[in-house]
C-alpha positions as CSV (number, residue, x, y, z in Angstrom):
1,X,-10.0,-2.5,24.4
2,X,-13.0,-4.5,24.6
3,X,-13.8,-5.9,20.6
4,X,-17.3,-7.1,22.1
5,X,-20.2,-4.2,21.6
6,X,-22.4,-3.3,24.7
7,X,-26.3,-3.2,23.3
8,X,-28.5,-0.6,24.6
9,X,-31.7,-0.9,24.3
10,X,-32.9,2.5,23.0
11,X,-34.4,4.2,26.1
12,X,-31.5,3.6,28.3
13,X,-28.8,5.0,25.3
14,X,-31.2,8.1,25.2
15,X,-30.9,8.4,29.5
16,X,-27.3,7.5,29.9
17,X,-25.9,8.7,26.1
18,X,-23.0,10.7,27.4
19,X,-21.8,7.1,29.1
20,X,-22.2,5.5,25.8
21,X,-20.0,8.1,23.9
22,X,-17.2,7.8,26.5
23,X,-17.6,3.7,26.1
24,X,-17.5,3.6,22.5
25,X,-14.5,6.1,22.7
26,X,-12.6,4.0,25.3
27,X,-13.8,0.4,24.8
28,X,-15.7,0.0,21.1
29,X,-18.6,-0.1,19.1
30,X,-21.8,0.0,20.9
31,X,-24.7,-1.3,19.4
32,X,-28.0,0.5,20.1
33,X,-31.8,-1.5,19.5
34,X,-35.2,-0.6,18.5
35,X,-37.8,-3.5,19.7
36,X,-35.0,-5.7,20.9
37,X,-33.8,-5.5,17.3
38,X,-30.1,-4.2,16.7
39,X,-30.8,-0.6,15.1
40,X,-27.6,1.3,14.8
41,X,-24.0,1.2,16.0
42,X,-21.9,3.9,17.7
43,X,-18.1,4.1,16.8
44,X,-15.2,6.5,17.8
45,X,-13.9,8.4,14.9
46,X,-10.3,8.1,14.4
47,X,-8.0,11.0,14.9
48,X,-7.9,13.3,11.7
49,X,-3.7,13.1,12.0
50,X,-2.2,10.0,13.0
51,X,1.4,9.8,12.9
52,X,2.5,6.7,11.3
53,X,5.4,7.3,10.6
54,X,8.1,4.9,11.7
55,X,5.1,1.6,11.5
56,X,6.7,-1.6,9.6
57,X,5.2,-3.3,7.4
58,X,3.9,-6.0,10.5
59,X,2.4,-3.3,12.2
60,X,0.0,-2.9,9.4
61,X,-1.0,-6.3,8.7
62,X,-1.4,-7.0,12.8
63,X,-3.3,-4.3,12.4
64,X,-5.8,-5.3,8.9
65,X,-5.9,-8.9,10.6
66,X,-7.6,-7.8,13.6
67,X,-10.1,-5.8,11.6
68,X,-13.3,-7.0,10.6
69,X,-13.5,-10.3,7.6
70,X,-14.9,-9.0,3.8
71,X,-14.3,-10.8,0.5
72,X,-12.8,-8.7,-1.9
73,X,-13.3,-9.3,-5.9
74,X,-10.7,-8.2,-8.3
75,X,-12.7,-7.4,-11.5
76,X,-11.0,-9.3,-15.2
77,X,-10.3,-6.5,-16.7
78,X,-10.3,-6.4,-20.5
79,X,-6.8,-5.2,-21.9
80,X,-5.8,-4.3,-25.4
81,X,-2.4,-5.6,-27.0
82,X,-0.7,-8.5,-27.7
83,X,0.9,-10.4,-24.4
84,X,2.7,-13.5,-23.8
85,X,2.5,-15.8,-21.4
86,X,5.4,-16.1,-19.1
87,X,6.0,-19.0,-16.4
88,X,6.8,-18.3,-13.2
């Protein structure tokens, strides 16, 4: 599968939108633009039922890895009680 989008500029995705369904379904995203400006991207929806049963554990992250990069913020939550510190 091809991770790089095709652009189409918008009067060409209107004319040939059938191919750039089928694309996006077989090869990825697809990027269309307004005024040479990317505007919107078409993606394949995921089947509904995926069977994943059986997938390890390496499966999964291969799979997160190759996703796109986000930060993620765990929030400090405030607790009530008495704790202890503990090394580790």
């Amino acid at each position: 599968m091809n991770h790089q989008p095709r652009v189409w500029p918008l009067q060409e995705a209107k004319a040939k939108f059938s191919e750039l369904v089928r694309l996006a379904q077989t090869e990825g995203p697809q990027t269309v633009t307004v005024h040479g400006q990317p505007a919107v991207t078409i993606t394949s929806i995921a089947p509904d039922k995926k069977d994943i049963s059986g997938l390890t554990g390496a499966e999964l992250w291969k799979a997160l890895s190759e996703g796109p990069k986000f930060d993620l913020e765990i929030p400090d939550w405030e607790t009530e009680g008495e704790f202890r510190d503990v090394e580790l």
